[in-house]
Backbone as numpy.savetxt, mean C-alpha at the origin, in Angstrom:
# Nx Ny Nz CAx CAy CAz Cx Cy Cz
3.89 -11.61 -13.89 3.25 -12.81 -13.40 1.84 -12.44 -12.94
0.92 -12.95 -13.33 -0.62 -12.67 -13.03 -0.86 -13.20 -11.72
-1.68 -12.60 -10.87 -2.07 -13.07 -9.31 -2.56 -14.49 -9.54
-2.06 -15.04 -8.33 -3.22 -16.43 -8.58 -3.41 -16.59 -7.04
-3.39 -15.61 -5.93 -4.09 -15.49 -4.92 -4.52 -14.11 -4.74
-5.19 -13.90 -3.68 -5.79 -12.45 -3.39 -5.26 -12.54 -2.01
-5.30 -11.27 -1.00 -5.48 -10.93 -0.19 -6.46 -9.95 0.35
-7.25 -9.97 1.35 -7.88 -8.82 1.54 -7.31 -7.58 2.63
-6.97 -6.40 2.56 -6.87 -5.50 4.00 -7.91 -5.06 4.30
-7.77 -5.21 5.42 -9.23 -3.94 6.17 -8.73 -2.82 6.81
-9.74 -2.12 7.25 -9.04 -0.91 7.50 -8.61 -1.13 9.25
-8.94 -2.13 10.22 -7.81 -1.70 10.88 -6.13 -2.34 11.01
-6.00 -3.06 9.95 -4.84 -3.86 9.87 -4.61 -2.58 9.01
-5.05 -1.78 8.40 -4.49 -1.12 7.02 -3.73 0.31 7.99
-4.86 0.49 9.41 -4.02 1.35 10.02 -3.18 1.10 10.84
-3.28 0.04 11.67 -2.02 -0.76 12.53 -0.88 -0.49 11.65
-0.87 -1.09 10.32 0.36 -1.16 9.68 1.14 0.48 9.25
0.14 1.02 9.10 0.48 2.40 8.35 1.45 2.96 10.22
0.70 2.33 11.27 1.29 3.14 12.44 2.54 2.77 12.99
2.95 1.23 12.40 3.77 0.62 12.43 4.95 1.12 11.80
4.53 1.71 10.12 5.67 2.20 9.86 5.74 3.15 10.44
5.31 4.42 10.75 5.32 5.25 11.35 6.27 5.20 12.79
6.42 4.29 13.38 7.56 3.81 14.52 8.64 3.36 14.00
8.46 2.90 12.73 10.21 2.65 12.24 10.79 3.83 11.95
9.40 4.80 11.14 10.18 6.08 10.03 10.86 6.75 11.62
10.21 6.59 12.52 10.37 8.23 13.45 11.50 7.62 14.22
12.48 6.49 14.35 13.59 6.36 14.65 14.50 6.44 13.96
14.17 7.15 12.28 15.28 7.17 11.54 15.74 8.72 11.32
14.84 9.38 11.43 15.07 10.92 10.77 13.92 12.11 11.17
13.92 12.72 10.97 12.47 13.94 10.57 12.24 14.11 9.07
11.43 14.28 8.28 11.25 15.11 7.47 10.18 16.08 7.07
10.89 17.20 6.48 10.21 18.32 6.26 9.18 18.14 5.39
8.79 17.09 4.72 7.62 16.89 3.84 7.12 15.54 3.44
6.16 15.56 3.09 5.70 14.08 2.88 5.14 14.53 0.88
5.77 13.84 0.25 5.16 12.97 -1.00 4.36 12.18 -1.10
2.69 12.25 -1.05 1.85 10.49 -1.52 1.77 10.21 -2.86
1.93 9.09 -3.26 2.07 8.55 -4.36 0.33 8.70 -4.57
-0.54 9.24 -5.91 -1.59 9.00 -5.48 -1.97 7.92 -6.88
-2.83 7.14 -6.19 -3.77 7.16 -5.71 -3.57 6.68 -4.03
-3.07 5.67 -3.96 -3.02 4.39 -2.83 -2.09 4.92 -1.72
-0.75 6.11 -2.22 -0.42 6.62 -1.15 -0.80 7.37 -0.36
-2.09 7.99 -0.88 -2.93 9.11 0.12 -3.62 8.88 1.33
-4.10 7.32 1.83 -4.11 7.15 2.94 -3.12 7.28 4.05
-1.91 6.48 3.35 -1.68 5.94 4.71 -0.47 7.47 4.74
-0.22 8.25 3.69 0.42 9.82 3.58 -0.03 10.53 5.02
-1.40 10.74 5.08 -2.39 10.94 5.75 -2.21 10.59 7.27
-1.72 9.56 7.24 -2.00 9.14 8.63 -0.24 9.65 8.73
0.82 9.01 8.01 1.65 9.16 8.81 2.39 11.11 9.18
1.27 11.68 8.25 1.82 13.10 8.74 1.04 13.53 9.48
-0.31 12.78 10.14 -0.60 12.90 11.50 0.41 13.06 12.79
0.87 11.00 12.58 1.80 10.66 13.50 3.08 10.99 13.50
3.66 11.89 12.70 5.01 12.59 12.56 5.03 13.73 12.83
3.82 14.52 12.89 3.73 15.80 12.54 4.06 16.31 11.70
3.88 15.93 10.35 4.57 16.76 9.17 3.26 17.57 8.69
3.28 18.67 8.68 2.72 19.98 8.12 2.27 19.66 6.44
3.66 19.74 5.85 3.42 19.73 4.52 3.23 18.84 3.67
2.25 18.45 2.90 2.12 17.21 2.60 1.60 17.51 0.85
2.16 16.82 0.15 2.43 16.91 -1.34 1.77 15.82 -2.23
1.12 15.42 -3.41 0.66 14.43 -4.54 1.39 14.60 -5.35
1.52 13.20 -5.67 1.84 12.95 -7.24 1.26 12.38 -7.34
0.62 12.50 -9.13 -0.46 11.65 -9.64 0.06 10.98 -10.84
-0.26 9.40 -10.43 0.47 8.48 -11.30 -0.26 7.50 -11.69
0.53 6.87 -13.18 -0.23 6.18 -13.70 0.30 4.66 -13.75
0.30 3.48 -13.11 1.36 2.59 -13.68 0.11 1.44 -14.27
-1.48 1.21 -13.98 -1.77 0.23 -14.76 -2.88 0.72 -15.57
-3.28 -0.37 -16.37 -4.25 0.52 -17.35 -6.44 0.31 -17.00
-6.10 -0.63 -15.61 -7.24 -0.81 -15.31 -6.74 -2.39 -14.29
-8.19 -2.16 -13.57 -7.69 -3.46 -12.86 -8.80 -4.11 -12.25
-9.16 -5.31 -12.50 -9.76 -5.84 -11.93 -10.08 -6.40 -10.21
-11.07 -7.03 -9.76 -11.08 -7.85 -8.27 -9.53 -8.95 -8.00
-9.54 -9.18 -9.33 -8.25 -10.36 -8.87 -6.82 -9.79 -9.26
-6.55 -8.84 -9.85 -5.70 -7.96 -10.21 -5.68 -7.24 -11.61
-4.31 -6.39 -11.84 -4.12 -5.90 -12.75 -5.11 -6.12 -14.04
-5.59 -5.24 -14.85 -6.09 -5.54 -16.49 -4.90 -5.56 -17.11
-4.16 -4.52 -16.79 -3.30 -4.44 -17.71 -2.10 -4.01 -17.20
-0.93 -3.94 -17.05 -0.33 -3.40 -16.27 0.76 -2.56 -17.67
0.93 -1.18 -17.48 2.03 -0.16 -18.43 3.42 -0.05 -18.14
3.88 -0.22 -19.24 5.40 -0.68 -19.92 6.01 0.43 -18.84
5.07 1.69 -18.91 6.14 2.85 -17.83 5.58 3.34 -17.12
5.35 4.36 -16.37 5.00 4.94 -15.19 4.45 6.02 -15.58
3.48 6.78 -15.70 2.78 8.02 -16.41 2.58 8.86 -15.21
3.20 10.23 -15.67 2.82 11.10 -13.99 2.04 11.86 -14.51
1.28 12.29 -13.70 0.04 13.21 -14.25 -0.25 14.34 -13.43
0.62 14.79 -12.38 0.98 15.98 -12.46 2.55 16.50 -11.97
2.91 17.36 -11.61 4.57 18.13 -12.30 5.33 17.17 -10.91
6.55 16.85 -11.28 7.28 16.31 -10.31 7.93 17.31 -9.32
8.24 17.20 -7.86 8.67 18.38 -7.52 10.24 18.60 -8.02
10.25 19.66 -7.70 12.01 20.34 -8.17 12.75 19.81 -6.72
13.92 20.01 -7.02 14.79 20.01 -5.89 15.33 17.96 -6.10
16.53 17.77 -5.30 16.90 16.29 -5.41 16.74 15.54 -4.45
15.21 15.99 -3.58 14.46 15.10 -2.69 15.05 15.38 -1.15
15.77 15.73 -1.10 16.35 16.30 0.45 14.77 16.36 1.17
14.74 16.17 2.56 13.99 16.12 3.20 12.74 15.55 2.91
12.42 14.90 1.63 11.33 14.19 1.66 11.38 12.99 2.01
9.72 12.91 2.38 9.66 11.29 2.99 8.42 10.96 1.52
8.65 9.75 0.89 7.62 9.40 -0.48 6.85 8.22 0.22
5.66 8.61 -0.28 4.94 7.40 0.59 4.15 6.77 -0.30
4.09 5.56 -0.23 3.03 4.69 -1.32 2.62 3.69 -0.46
1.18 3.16 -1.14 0.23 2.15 -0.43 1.17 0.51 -0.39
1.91 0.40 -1.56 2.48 -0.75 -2.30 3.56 -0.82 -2.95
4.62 -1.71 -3.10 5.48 -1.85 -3.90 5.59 -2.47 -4.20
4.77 -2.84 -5.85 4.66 -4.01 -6.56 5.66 -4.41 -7.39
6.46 -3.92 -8.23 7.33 -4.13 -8.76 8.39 -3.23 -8.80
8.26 -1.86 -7.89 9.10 -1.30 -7.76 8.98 0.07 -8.99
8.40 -0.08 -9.92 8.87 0.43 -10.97 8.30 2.12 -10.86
7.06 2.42 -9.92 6.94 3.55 -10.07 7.93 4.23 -8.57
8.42 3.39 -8.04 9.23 4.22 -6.85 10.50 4.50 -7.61
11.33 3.58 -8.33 12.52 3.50 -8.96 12.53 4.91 -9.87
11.42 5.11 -10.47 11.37 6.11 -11.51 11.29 7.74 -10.51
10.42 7.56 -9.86 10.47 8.75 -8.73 11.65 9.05 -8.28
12.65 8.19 -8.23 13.91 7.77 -7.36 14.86 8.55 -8.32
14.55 8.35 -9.60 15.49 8.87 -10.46 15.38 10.38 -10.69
14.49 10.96 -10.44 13.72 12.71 -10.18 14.23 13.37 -8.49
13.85 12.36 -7.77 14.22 12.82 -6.10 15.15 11.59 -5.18
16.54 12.26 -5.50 17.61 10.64 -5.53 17.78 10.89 -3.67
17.85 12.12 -3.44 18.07 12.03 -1.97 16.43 11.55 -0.94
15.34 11.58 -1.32 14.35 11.47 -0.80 14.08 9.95 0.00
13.54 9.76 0.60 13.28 8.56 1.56 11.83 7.88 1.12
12.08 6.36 0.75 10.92 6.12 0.26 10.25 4.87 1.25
9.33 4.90 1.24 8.33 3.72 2.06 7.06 3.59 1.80
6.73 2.37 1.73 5.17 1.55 1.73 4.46 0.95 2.92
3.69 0.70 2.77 3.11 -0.01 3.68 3.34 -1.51 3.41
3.59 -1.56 2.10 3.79 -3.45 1.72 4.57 -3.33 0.72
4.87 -4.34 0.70 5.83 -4.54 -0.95 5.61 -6.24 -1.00
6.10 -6.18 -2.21 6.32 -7.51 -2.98 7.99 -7.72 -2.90
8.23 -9.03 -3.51 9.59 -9.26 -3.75 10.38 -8.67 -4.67
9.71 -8.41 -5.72 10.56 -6.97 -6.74 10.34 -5.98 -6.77
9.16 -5.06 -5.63 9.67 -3.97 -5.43 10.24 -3.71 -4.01
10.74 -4.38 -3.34 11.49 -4.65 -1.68 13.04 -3.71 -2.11
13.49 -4.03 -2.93 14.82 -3.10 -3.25 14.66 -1.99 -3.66
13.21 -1.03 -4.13 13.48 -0.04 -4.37 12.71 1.14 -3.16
12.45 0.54 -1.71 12.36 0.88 -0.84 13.44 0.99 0.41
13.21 2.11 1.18 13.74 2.40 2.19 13.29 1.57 3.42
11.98 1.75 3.33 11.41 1.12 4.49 9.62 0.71 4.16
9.75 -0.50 4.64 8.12 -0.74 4.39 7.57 -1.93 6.10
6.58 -2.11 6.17 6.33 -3.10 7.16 5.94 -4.65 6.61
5.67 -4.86 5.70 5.49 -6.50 5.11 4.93 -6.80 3.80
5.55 -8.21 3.81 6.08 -8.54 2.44 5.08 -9.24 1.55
4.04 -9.54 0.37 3.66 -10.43 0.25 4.35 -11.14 -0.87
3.70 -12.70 -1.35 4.00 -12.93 -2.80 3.95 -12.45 -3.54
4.93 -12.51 -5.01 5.13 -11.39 -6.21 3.15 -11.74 -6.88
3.17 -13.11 -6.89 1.91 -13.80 -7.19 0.45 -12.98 -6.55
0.79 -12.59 -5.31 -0.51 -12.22 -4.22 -1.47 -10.62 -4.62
-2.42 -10.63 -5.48 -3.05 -9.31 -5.50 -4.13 -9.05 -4.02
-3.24 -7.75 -3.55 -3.88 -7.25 -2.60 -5.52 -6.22 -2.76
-6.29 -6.22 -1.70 -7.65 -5.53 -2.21 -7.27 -5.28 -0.81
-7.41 -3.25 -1.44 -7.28 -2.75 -0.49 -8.42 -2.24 0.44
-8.49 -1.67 1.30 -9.69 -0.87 2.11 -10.83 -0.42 1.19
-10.35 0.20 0.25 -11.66 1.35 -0.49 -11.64 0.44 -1.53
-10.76 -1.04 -1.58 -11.57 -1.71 -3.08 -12.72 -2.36 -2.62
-12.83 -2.34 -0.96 -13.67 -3.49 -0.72 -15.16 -2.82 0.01
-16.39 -3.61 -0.42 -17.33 -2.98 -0.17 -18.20 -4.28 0.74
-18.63 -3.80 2.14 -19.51 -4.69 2.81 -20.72 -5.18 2.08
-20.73 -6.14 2.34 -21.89 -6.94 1.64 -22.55 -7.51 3.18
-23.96 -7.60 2.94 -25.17 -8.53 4.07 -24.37 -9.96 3.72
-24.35 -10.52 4.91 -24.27 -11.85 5.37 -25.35 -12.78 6.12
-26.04 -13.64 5.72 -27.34 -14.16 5.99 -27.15 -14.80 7.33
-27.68 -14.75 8.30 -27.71 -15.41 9.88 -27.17 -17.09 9.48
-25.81 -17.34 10.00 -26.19 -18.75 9.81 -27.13 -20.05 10.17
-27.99 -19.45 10.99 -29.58 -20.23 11.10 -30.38 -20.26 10.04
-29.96 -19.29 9.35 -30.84 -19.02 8.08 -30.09 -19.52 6.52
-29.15 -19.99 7.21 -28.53 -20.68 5.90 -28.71 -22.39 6.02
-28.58 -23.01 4.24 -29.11 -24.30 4.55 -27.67 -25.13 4.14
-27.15 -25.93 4.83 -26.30 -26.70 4.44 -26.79 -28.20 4.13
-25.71 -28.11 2.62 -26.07 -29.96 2.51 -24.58 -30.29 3.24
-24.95 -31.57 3.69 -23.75 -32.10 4.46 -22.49 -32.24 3.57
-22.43 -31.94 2.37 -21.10 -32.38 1.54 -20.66 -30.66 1.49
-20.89 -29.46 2.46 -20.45 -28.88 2.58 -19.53 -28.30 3.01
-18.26 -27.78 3.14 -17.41 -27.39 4.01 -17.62 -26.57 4.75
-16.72 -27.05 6.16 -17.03 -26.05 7.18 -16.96 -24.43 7.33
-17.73 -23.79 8.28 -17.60 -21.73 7.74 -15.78 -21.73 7.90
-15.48 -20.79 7.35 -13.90 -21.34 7.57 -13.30 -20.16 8.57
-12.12 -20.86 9.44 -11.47 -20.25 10.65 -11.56 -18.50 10.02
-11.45 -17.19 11.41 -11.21 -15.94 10.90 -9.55 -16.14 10.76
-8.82 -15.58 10.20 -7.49 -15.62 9.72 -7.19 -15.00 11.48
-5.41 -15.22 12.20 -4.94 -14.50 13.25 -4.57 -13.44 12.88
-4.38 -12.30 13.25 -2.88 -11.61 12.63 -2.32 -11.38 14.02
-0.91 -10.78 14.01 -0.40 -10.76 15.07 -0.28 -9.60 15.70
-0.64 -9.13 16.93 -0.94 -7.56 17.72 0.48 -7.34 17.53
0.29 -6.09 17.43 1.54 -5.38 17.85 1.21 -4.21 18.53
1.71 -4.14 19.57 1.36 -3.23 20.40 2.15 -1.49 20.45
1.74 -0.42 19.64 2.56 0.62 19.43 2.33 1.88 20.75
């Protein structure tokens, strides 16, 4: 299904959330290593083997689309392309971390290489929600997210210095989100 909304993250909702999971993971277990899915799992990998203390921290480099635009996917691939060696062993003590779980399909496949390993996102969608352990929130299957490093500040003109014709709509509300206090 092609996006027909966007979302934007910024980076401090992108780290609230990453710290968020980080309070679910650390009431479930320890683990001896962290997996980032790369590209998109290497942030928030990052942060949570800060906040865990995990030492060892591991890439996989994967391929699941073939390019992608501002509003989503170009293309999205039939399979999952790894692009470098999967680890050995049947995932015992790993924790796998990814930015997203869009359809599930590159965690499921990981899943089938490291069956004991523990997997989590920072977000998921509705078809990839089952092939996670743990994530912090959900969007539409519909909703393409733009993450931190897709998004680049742009100048915004003083609104004194902007001219409105009256058949304009108003600047529009900043979105809430909701504190959570960790």
């Amino acid at each position: 299904m092609p996006p027909t909304t966007t979302h934007s993250i910024h980076w401090d909702e992108f780290h609230r959330d990453s710290r968020q999971l980080c309070n679910r993971l650390s009431s479930v277990r320890s683990w001896s290593r962290i997996l980032a899915i790369a590209r998109g799992g290497l942030i928030p990998a990052g942060i949570i083997a800060r906040e865990l203390d995990i030492r060892e921290t591991h890439v996989l480099c994967v391929k699941s689309y073939l390019g992608e635009t501002a509003s989503g996917p170009a293309n999205r691939r039939d399979d999952v392309q790894f692009l470098s060696p999967i680890p050995t062993g049947d995932g015992s003590g790993w924790l796998v971390i990814d930015d997203l779980a869009d359809t599930g399909a590159t965690i499921r496949t990981i899943r089938n290489h490291l069956p004991k390993a523990c997997y989590a996102a920072i977000y998921t969608k509705p078809e990839g929600r089952s092939a996670l352990d743990h994530f912090v929130q959900e969007f539409p299957q519909d909703c393409w997210l733009n993450f931190p490093w897709d998004l680049e500040p742009t100048y915004a003109p003083p609104l004194a210095d902007r001219t409105h014709a009256p058949s304009q709509q108003p600047c529009p509300q900043p979105q809430q989100t909701p504190r959570v206090t960790l």
